[in-house]
N, C-alpha and C positions, 0 to 999 in steps of 0.2 A: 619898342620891340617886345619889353615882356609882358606888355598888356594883350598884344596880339597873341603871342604864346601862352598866357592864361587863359584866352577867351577862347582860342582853338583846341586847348584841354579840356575845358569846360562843355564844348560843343561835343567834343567826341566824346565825354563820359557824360552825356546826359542819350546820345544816341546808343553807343553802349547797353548802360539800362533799360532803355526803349526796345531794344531788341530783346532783352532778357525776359522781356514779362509776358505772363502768361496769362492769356484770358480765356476762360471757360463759361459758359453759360446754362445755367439749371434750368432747367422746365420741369413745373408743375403740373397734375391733373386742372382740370378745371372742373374744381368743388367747391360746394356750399355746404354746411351742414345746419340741421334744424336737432335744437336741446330743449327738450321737452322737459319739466321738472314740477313737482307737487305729488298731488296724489293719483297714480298710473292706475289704479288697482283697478283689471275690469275695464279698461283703454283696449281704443281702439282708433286708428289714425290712418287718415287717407290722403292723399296728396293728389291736386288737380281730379281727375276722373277716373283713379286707381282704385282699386278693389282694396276695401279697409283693414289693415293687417293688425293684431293684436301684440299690443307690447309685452313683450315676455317676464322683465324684469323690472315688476313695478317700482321696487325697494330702490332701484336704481335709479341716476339720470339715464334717459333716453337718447341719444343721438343716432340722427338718422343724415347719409350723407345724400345729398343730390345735386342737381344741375345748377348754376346759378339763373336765374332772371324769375321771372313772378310766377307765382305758383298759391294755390289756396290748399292751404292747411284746414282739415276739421278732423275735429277728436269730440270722439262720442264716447258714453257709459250706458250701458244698457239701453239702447235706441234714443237716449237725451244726448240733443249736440252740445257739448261744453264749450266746444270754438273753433269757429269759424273764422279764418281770415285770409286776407290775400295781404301775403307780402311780398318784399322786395330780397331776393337771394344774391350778396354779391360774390364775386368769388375768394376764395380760403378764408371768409366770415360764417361765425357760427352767431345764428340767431335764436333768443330763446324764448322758449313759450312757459308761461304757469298756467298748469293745469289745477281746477278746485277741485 
C-alpha cells in the first residue's frame, strides 16, 4: 500500500510540474553577415548585381548584414578587383573576407 501511495505522489508531482512550465519560443531575423577586414582604404564592395557602395570606415572592420544563401561578393580599389567570390551565407553566421 505505501508503494502505491508513493508512486501516486510521484505521478501527481511530476504532473504538477508539467503544468507549471513555461515555454516560450524566440525567433530571429534571418541574417547572414559578411566581415570584411585588412586594408578598406579607397573599397568599394558589391554584392550579386548591386550598385558598388564605398566603405566608409576603412580604420574599421566592415560588417555588412544580408540574406543568407549564395551571393558573389567583389571588392574593388580604384577599378582593380581585389575579390571576387561566391559564397555560401548561412544564417546568424558571419563570414569573413581579407581584403590586401
Amino acid at each position: 500500500m505505501k508503494k502505491y501511495i508513493i508512486g501516486s505522489l510521484m505521478l501527481l508531482l511530476l504532473f504538477i510540474a508539467g503544468c507549471a512550465t513555461n515555454r516560450g519560443a524566440v525567433q530571429h531575423e534571418d541574417a547572414a553577415y559578411l566581415k570584411l577586414t585588412g586594408n578598406l582604404e579607397n573599397t568599394f564592395l558589391a554584392i550579386d548585381d548591386n550598385a558598388p557602395v564605398q566603405i566608409e570606415e576603412p580604420d574599421k572592420n566592415f560588417v555588412y548584414q544580408l540574406k543568407p544563401g549564395i551571393h558573389i561578393i567583389t571588392v574593388t580599389r580604384n577599378g582593380e578587383v581585389l575579390v571576387k567570390r561566391e559564397l555560401y551565407f548561412d544564417d546568424q553566421i558571419t563570414r569573413e573576407v581579407a581584403v590586401k
